[in-house]
C-alpha positions as CSV (number, residue, x, y, z in Angstrom):
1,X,-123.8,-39.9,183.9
2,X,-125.2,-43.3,185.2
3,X,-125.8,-44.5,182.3
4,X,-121.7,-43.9,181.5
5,X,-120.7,-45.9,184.6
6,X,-122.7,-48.5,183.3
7,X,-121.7,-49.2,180.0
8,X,-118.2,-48.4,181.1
9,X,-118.9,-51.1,183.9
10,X,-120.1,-53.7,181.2
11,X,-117.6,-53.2,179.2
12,X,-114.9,-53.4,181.6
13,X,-116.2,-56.8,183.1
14,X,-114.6,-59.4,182.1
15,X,-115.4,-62.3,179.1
16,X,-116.2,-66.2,180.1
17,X,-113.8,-68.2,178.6
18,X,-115.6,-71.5,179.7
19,X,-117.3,-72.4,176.8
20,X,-117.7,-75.2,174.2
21,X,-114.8,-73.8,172.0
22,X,-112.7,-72.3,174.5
23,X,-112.4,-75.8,176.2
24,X,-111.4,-77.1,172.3
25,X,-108.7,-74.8,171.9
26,X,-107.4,-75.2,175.2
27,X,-107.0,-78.9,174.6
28,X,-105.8,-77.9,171.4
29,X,-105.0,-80.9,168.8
30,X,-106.2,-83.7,170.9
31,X,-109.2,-82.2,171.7
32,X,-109.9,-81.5,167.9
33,X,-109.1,-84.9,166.9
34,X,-111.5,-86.6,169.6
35,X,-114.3,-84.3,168.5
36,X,-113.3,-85.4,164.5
37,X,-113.6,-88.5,165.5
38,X,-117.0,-89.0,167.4
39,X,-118.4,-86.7,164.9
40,X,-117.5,-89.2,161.8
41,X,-118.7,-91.9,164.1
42,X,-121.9,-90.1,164.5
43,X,-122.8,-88.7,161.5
44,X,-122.5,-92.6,160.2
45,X,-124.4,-93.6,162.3
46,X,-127.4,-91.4,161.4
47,X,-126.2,-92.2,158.2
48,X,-126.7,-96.0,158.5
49,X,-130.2,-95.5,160.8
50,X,-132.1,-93.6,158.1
51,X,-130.8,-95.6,154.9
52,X,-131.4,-98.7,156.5
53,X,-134.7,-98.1,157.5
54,X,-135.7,-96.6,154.2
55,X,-134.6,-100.3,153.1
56,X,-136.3,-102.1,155.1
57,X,-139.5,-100.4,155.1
58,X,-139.1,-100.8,151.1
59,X,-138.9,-104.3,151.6
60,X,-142.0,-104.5,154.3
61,X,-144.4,-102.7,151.6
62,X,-143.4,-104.7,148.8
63,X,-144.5,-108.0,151.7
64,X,-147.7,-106.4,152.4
65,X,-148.4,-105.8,148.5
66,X,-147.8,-109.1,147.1
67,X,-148.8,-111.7,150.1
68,X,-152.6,-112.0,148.4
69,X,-151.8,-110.8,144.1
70,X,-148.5,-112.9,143.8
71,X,-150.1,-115.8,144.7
72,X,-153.0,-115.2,142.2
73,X,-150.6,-115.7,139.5
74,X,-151.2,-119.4,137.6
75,X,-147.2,-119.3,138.1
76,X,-144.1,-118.3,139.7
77,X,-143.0,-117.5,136.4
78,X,-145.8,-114.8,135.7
79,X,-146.2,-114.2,139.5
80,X,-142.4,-113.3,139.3
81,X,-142.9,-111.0,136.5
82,X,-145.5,-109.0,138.8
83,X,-142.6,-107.9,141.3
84,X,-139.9,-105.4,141.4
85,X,-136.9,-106.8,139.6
86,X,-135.1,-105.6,142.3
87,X,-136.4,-106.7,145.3
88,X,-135.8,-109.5,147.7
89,X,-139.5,-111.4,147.0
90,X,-138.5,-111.4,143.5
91,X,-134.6,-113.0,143.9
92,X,-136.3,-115.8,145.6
93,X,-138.8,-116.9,143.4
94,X,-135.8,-116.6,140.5
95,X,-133.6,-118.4,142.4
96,X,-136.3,-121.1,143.4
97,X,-137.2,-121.6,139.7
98,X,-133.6,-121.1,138.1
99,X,-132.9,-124.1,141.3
100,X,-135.6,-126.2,139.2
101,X,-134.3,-126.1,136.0
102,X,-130.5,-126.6,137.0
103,X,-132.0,-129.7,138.8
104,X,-133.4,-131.0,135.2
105,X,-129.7,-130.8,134.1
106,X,-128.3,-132.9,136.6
107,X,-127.3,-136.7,136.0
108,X,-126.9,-137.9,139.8
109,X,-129.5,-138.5,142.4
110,X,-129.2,-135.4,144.2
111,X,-132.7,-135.0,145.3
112,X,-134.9,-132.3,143.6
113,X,-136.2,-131.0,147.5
114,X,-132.8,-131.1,149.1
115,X,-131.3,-129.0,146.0
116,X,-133.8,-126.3,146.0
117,X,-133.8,-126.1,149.8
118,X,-130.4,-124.9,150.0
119,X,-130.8,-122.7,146.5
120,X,-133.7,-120.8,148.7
121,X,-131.6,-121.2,151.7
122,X,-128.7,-119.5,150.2
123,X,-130.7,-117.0,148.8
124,X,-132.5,-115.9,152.1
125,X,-128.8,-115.6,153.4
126,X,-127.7,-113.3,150.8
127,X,-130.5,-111.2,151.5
128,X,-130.3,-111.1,155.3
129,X,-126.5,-110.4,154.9
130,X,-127.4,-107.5,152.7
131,X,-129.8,-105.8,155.3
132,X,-127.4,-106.6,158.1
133,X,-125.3,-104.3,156.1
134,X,-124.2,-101.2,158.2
135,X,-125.1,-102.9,161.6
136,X,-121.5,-103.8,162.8
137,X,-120.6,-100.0,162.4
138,X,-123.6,-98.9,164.8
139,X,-122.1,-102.0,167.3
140,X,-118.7,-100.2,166.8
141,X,-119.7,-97.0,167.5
142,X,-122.0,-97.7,170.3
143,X,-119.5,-99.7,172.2
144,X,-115.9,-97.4,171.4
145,X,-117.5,-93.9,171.3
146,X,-117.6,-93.5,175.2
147,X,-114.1,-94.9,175.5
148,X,-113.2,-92.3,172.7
149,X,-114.6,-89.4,174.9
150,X,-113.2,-91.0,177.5
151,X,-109.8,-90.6,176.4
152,X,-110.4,-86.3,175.9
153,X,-111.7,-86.7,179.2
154,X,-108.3,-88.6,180.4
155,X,-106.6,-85.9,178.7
156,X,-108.2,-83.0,180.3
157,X,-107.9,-83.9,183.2
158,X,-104.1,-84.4,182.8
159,X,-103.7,-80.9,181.8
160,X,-105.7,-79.7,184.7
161,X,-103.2,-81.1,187.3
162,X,-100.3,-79.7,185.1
163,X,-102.3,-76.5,185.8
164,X,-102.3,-76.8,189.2
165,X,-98.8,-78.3,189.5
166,X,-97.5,-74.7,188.0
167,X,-99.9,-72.7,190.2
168,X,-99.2,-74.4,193.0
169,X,-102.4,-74.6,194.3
170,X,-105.7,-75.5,192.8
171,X,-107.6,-72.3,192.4
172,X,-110.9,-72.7,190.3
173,X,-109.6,-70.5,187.3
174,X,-106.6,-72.9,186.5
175,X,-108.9,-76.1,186.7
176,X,-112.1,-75.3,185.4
177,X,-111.2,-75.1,182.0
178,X,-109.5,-78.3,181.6
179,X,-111.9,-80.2,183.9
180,X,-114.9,-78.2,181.8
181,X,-113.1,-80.3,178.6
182,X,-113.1,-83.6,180.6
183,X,-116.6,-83.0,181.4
184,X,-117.3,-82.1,178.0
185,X,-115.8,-85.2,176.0
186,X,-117.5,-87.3,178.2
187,X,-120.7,-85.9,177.6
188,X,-120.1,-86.1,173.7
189,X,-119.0,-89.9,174.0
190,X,-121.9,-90.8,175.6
191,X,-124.2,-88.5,172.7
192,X,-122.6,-90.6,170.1
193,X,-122.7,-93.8,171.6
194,X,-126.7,-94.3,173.2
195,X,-128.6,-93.1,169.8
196,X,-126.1,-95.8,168.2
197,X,-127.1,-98.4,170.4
198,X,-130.6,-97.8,170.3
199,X,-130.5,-97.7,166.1
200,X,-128.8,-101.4,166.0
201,X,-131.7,-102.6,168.6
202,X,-134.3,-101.2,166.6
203,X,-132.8,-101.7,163.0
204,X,-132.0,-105.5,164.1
205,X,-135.5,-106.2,165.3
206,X,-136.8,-105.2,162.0
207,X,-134.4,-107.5,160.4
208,X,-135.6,-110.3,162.5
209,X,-139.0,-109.7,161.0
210,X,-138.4,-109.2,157.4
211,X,-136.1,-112.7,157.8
212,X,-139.3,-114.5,159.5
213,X,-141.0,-113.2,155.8
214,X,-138.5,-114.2,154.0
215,X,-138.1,-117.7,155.5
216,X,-142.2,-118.0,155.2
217,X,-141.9,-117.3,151.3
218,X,-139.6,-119.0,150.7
219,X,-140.8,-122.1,152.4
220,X,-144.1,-121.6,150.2
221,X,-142.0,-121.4,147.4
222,X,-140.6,-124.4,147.7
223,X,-144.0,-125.9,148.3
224,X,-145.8,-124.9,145.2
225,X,-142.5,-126.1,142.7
226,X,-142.6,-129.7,144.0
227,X,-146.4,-129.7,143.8
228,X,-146.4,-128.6,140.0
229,X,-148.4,-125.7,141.8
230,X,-150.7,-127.1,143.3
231,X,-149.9,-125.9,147.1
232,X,-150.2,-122.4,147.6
233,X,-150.9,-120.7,151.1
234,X,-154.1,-120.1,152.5
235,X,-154.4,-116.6,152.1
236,X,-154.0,-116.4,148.3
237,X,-156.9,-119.5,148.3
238,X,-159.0,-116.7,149.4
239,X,-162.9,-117.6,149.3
240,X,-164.4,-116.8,145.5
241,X,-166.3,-113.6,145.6
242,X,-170.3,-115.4,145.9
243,X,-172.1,-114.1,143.2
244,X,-175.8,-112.2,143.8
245,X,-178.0,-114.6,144.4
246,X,-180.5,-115.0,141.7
247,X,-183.9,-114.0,142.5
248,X,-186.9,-115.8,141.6
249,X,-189.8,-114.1,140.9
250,X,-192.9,-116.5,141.7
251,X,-194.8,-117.5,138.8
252,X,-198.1,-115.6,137.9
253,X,-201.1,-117.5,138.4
254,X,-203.0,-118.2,135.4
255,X,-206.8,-118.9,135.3
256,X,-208.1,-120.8,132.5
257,X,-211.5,-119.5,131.3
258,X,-213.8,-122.4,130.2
C-alpha cells in the first residue's frame, strides 16, 4: 500500500521544464537561429585549429629533416630534388633558382642580388599568406560570438518582462524560463568565442616561427646562388667524421748474429 502512494506520488509530481531544450523552444525561432549560428562558428573553428596545425606541424618536420641533408647536396638543383614537391622549403629553392635563370635573360642592369631578393621575398609571402589562411575566421568568431549570444540573451530577457507584464507580477515560474535562455546564450557565446581566441594566439605564434625559418632559408639561399655555392650555413659544414686513427705497431727488434 506504501509502495502505491509512492509511485502514485512520483508520478503525479510534476516535470521540470527548465532545461537546455525547453529554454530553445520557448525562445522559439530566434533562439534556434542563435544556437545555428554559434554552432557553425564553432564547429569552424575546430575545423580551422586542427587543419592548421596539422599544416604547420607538416611544415616544422620537413625544417627539422632537411636543415643538415639539403645542404649536403653539391646543389640546389639536386638538394631541391631531395624535398617534397610540395612543400614550402622546396618552392623557395625553385623560385630562387628559376629567379637565377630569368636574371640571365634580362638585357638591363637590374642587379642579379636585388632581383632574387624580392623573387625569395615574394615567395616567403606566398607562403606565409597561405598558413595565415583560416586565421581571420578564428579573429571573427572570437570577437562576434559573445555579441551573437548576447543578442539570445537580449532576447530572453525581453520575453521575460512580456511574461511578467501579462502576469502582473514577477513570480519565479513566468521568468525563469526566459531569464534561464538569457543565461544560457550567454554562456554558449562565451564557449564559442574563448577556445577561438586561444586557437588564433596559438596557431599565430606558430606562424611566427615557421616565418623566422622561412626567412633564415631563404636568406641562405640567396647566399649560396651568388657565391656559385660556395656559402652554405654552418650546420651543413658539419666537422668530417675523423677517421680511426692508425695504429702503429712498434717495430720488432732484430738482432744480428755475427
Amino acid at each position: 500500500m506504501v509502495l502505491e502512494l509512492l509511485a502514485a506520488g512520483a508520478n503525479a509530481a510534476p516535470q521540470s521544464k527548465f532545461g537546455f531544450m525547453e529554454a530553445l523552444n520557448g525562445g522559439g525561432f530566434i533562439s534556434y537561429a542563435v544556437v545555428t549560428v554559434l554552432a557553425i562558428m564553432s564547429f569552424g573553428s575546430f575545423f580551422i585549429l586542427f587543419t592548421k596545425w596539422f599544416e604547420q606541424a607538416k611544415i616544422l618536420k620537413q625544417w627539422r629533416d632537411i636543415r643538415g641533408s639539403f645542404w649536403r647536396a653539391p646543389t640546389l638543383r639536386e638538394g631541391a630534388n631531395k624535398l617534397d614537391k610540395n612543400s614550402a622549403w622546396r618552392q623557395l629553392v625553385d623560385d630562387g633558382l628559376a629567379a637565377e635563370d630569368q636574371h640571365a635573360k634580362m638585357t638591363d642592369s637590374l642587379e642579379a642580388h636585388d632581383w632574387l631578393h624580392g623573387s625569395l621575398a615574394r615567395s616567403e609571402a606566398t607562403i606565409n599568406a597561405r598558413l595565415a589562411g583560416g586565421l581571420p575566421f578564428l579573429a571573427t568568431v572570437g570577437a562576434t560570438a559573445p555579441f551573437v549570444g548576447l543578442f539570445g540573451t537580449v532576447v530572453g530577457i525581453y520575453r521575460a518582462l512580456i511574461a511578467i507584464g501579462i502576469a502582473g507580477s514577477a513570480s519565479i515560474d513566468k521568468v525563469a524560463g526566459p531569464v534561464g535562455e538569457a543565461l544560457i546564450m550567454t554562456a554558449l557565446g562565451l564557449l564559442v568565442a574563448v577556445p577561438a581566441v586561444l586557437a588564433y594566439n596559438y596557431l599565430q605564434s606558430r606562424n611566427k616561427r615557421i616565418a623566422e625559418h622561412l626567412a633564415g632559408f631563404s636568406t641562405d639561399i640567396l647566399a649560396n646562388i651568388n657565391s656559385r655555392g660556395a656559402v652554405k650555413p654552418a650546420m651543413a659544414v658539419g666537422a668530417a667524421p675523423k677517421a680511426p686513427a692508425a695504429t702503429t705497431k712498434p717495430a720488432a727488434s732484430t738482432t744480428v748474429k755475427p
